[in-house]
GUVEXTI-323455 format. One line per 4 residues: number of its first residue (from 1); for each residue x, y, z of C-alpha. Coordinates in Angstrom, 2 decimals. Example, Ala and Ser with C-alpha at 12.3 -4.5 7.8 and 13.67 -1.06 7.14 Angstrom:
residues 2
1) 12.30 -4.50 7.80 | 13.67 -1.06 7.14
***
This chain:
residues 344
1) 9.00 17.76 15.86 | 7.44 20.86 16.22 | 3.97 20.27 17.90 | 2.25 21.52 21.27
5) 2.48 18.37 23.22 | 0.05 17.12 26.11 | 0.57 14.05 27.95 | -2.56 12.19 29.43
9) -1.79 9.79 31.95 | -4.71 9.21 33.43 | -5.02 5.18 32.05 | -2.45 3.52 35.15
13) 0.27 2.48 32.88 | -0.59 3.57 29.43 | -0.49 6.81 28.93 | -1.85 9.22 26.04
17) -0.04 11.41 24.07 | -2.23 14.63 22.64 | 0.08 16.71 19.89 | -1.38 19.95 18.60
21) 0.12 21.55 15.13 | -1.87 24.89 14.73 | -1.72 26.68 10.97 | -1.35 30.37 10.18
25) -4.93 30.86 9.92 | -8.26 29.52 10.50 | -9.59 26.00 9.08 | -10.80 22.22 9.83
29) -8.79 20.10 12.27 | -7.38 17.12 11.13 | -6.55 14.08 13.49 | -3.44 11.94 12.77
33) -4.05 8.55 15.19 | -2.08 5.53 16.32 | -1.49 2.99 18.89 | 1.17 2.84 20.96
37) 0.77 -0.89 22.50 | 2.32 -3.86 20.29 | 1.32 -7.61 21.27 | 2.96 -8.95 23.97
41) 4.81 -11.58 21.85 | 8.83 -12.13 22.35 | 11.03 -11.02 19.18 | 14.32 -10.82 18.06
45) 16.38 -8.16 19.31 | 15.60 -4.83 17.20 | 17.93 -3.80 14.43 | 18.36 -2.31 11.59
49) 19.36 -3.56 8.30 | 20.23 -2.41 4.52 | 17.05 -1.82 3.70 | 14.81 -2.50 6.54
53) 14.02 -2.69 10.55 | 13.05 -5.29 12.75 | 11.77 -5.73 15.93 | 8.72 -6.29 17.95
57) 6.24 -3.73 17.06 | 8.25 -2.02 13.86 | 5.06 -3.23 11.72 | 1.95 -2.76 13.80
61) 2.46 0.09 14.25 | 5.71 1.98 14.69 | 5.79 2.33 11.48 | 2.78 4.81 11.27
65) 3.48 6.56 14.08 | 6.84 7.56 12.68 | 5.08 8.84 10.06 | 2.89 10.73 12.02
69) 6.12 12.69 13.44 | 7.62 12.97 10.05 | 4.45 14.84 9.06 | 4.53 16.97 11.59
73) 7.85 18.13 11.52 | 8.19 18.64 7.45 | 4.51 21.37 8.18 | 6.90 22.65 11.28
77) 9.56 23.51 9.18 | 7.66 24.79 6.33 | 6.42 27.33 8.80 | 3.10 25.63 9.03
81) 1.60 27.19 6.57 | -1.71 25.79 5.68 | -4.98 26.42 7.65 | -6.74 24.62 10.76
85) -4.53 22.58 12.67 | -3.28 18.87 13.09 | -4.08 16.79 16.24 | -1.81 14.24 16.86
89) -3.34 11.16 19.96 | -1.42 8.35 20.55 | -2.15 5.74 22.45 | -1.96 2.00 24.50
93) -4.68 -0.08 25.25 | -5.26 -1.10 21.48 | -4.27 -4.78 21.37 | -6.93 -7.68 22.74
97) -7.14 -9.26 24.68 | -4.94 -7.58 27.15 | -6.06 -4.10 25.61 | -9.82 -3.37 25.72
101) -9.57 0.26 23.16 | -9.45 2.03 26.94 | -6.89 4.87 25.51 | -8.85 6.17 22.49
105) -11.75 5.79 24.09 | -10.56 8.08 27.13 | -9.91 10.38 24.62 | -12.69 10.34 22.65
109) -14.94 10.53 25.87 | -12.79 14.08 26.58 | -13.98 15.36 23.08 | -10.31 15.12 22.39
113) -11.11 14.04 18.16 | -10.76 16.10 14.83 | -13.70 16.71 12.61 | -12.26 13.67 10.59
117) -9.25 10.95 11.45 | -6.53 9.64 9.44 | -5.59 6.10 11.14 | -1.84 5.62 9.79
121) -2.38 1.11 9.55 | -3.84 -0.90 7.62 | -3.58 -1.26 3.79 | -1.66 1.06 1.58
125) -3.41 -0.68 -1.54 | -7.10 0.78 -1.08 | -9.50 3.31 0.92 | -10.83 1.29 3.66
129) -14.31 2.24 3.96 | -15.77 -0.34 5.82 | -14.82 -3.13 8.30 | -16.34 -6.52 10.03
133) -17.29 -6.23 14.23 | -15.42 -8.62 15.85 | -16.15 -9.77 19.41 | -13.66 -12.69 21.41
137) -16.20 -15.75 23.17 | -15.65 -17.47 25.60 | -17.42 -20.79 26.00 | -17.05 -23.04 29.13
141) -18.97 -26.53 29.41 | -19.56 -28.28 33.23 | -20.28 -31.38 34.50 | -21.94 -31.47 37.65
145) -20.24 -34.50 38.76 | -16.40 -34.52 39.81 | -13.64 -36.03 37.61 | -13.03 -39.76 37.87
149) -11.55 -42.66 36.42 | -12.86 -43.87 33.53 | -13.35 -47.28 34.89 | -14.74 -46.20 38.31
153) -17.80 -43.65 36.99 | -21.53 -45.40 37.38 | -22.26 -42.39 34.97 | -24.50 -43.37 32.08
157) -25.82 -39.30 31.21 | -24.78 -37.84 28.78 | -20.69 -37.22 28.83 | -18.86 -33.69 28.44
161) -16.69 -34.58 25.61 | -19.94 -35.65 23.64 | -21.24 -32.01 24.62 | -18.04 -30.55 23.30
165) -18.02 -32.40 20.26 | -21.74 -31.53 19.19 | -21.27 -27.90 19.95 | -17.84 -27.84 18.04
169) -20.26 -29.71 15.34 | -22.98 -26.57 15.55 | -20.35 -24.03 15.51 | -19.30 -25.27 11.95
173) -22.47 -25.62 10.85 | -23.43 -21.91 12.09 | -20.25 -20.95 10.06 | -21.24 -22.34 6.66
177) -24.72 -20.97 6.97 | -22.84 -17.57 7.33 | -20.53 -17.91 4.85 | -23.44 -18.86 2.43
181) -25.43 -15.63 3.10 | -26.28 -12.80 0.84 | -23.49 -10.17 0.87 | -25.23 -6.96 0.99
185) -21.17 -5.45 1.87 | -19.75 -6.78 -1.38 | -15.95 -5.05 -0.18 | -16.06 -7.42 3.05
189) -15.55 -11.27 4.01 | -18.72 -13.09 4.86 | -19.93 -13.30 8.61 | -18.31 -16.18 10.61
193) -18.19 -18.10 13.78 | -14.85 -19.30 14.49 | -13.34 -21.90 16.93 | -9.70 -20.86 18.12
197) -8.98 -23.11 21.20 | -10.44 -25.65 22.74 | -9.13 -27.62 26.58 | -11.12 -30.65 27.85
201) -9.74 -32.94 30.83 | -6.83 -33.01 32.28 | -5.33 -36.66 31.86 | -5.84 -39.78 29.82
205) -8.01 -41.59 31.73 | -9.73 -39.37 33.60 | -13.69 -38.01 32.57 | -13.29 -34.58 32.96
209) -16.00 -31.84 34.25 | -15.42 -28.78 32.67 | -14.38 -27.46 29.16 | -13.01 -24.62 27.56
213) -13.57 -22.94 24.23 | -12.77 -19.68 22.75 | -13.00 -18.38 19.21 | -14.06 -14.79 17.35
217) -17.51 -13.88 15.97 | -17.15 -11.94 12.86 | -20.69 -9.53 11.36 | -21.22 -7.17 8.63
221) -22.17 -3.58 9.10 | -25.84 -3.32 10.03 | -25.65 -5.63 13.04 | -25.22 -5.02 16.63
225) -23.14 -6.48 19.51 | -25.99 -7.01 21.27 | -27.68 -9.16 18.75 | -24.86 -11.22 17.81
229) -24.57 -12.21 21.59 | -28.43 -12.77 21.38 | -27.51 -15.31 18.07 | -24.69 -16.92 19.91
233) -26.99 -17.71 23.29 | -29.90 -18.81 20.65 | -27.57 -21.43 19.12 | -26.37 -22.76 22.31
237) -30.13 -23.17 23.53 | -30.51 -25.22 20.17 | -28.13 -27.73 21.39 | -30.71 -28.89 24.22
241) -27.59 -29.87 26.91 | -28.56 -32.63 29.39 | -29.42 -30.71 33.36 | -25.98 -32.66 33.73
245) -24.19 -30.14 31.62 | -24.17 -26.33 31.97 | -22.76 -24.07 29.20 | -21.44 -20.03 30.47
249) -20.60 -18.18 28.05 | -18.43 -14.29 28.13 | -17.76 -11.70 25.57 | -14.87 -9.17 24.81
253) -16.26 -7.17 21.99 | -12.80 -5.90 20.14 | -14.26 -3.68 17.34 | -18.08 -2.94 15.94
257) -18.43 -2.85 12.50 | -18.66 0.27 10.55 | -19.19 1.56 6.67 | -18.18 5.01 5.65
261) -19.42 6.85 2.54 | -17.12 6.71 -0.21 | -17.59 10.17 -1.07 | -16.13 11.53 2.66
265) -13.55 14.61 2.41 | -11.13 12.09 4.25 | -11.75 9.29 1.65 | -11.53 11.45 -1.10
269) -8.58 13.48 -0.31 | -6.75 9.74 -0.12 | -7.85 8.86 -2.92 | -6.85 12.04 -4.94
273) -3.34 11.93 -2.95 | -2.94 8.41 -4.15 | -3.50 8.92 -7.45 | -1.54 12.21 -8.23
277) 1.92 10.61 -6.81 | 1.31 6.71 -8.02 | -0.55 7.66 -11.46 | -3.40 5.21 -10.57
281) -6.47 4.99 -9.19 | -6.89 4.19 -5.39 | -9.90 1.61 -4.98 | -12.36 1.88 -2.81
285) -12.27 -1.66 -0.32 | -13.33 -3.31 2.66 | -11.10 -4.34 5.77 | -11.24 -8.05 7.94
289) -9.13 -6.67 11.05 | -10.82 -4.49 14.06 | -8.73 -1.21 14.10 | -8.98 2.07 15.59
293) -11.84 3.75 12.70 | -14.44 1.49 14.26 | -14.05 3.80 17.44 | -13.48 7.16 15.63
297) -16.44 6.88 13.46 | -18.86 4.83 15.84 | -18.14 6.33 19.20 | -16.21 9.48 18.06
301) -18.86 10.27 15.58 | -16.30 11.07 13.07 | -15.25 9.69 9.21 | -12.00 8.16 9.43
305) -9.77 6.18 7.13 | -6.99 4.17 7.38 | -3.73 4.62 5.64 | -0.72 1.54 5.98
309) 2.78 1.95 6.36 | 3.73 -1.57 5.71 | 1.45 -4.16 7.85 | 1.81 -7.49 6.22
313) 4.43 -8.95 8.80 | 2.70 -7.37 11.66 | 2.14 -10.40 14.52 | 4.59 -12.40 12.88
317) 7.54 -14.13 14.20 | 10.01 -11.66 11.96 | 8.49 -8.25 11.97 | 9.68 -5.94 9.88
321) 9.47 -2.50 8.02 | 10.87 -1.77 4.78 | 12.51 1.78 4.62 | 10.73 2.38 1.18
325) 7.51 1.51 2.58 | 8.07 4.13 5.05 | 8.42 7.40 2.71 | 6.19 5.64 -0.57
329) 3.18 5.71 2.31 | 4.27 8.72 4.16 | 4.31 10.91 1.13 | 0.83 9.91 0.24
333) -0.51 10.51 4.05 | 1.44 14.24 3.98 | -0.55 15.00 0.50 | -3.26 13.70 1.76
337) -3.59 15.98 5.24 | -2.22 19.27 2.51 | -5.52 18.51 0.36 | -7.88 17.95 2.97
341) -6.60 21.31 5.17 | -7.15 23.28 2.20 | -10.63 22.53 1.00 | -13.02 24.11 1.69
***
């Protein structure tokens, strides 16, 4: 399309692309990110259609990154001339629980980041300014005796499945004390605790000795991992389990939590863009799902902002992009990165 390119292949398997448009004089730099992972999910074969395409991916988030390249080549051809430059990174890793944020983070680690992000997923209805942490927990339960028939156990302590069942029982209860909290982030969901899959035993008449949870912890800005982990191990304690019974309990933290100012260049320049092409205001709103601004503007130290291509059927069973989704939200991200090169 037009851009210096760099590839980074230093992640085994997932490598980095690093694109570099340079103006015709000096200015900011301007960072145009994506990820290049989808979830490992199986799909219909690919294709395209009268008025969309399909396939694995097409929504979360080839979509953007299409746009990304459009962008870049329309500034190529117009002889790039605006100031600063536009740095294109790409990358894999994005998608828990396989992907752990490894690519960005590489990059981000390298100094490889703009003086402000444009993250092309997410909603095309608002300015997403903030967004919940999420972290992925994984709770096991043990008995220290071996499995057995339910007829031939002498066991009269305290049984796993009554274990399970009362911490199921104080994860709800955790939840609605969350959801009933103040909201000092009126744009985001309430806080929650969340129970996603739970394996106990092995066969119908057997007492098992182990169990298996896993679910998603959900905060508000304000909060850190840390302390959420510290809640979590706090409300386990609470339960009081029987020296029978042992609870273990891992993290994967997907995404921290973040809030941006409203007034950012970034944010602003969206908003303006928006408005001047649709004749409407752009609101100012929160977002549920960990994406890649929670690294750019906690680790990278930068304001970013998302901008969606069309992500409502991402991680379904039919995922699709409409081809008018594609150039209403790509002309909106190319006015966008125009107003923001050229202020001051």
């Amino acid at each position: 399309a037009g851009a210096d390119v760099q590839i980074d292949s230093t992640l085994p398997n997932s490598p980095s692309v690093i694109g570099r448009l340079r103006g015709d004089r000096p200015g900011p730099v301007l960072q145009l990110a994506g990820h290049l992972d989808h979830i490992d999910i199986p799909h219909e074969t690919p294709k395209k259609e009268s008025d969309r395409i399909s396939g694995r991916g097409s929504a979360d988030m080839k979509n953007g990154l299409t746009g990304i390249v459009e962008i870049i080549h329309i500034l190529h051809e117009s002889e790039c001339r605006f100031p600063g430059h536009i740095l294109v990174t790409a990358y894999g890793l994005h998608e828990a629980p396989h992907g752990d944020s490894a690519g960005l983070n590489h990059l981000l680690r390298q100094g490889v980041k703009g003086q402000a992000a444009l993250v092309f997923e997410g909603p095309c209805d608002g300015a997403a300014v903030m967004a919940n942490g999420m972290a992925i927990w994984n709770l096991t339960l043990c008995h220290k005796e071996p499995p057995c028939h339910e007829l031939c156990t002498q066991r009269e302590t305290f049984e796993l499945m009554e274990a399970a069942a009362n911490t199921i029982e104080a994860l709800a209860v955790k939840n609605q004390q969350l959801k009933k909290q103040p909201k000092p982030y009126p744009l985001l969901p309430p806080e929650s605790v969340f129970v996603g899959q739970m394996h106990c035993g092995d066969f119908y008449n057997r007492l098992s000795a182990s169990c298996f949870m896993q679910g998603t912890r959900r905060w508000n800005p304000g909060k850190t991992f840390s302390t959420i982990q510290e809640d979590f191990r706090l409300l386990l304690k609470s339960l009081s389990l029987p020296p029978v019974i042992s609870a273990e309990c891992s993290w994967m933290l997907v995404g921290d939590s973040y809030a941006l100012d409203g007034e950012e260049k970034i944010v602003q320049c969206l908003r303006q863009a928006f408005e001047d092409l649709h004749q409407k205001p752009l609101p100012l709103k929160g977002h549920s799902s960990v994406t890649d601004v929670c690294r750019l503007v906690n680790s990278g130290k930068i304001p970013a902002v998302l901008w969606g291509f069309g992500t409502d059927t991402g991680h379904a069973d039919y995922e699709y992009v409409a081809y008018e989704q594609l150039v209403r939200s790509c002309r909106v991200a190319l006015l966008t990165v125009l107003y923001y090169l050229h202020r001051s």
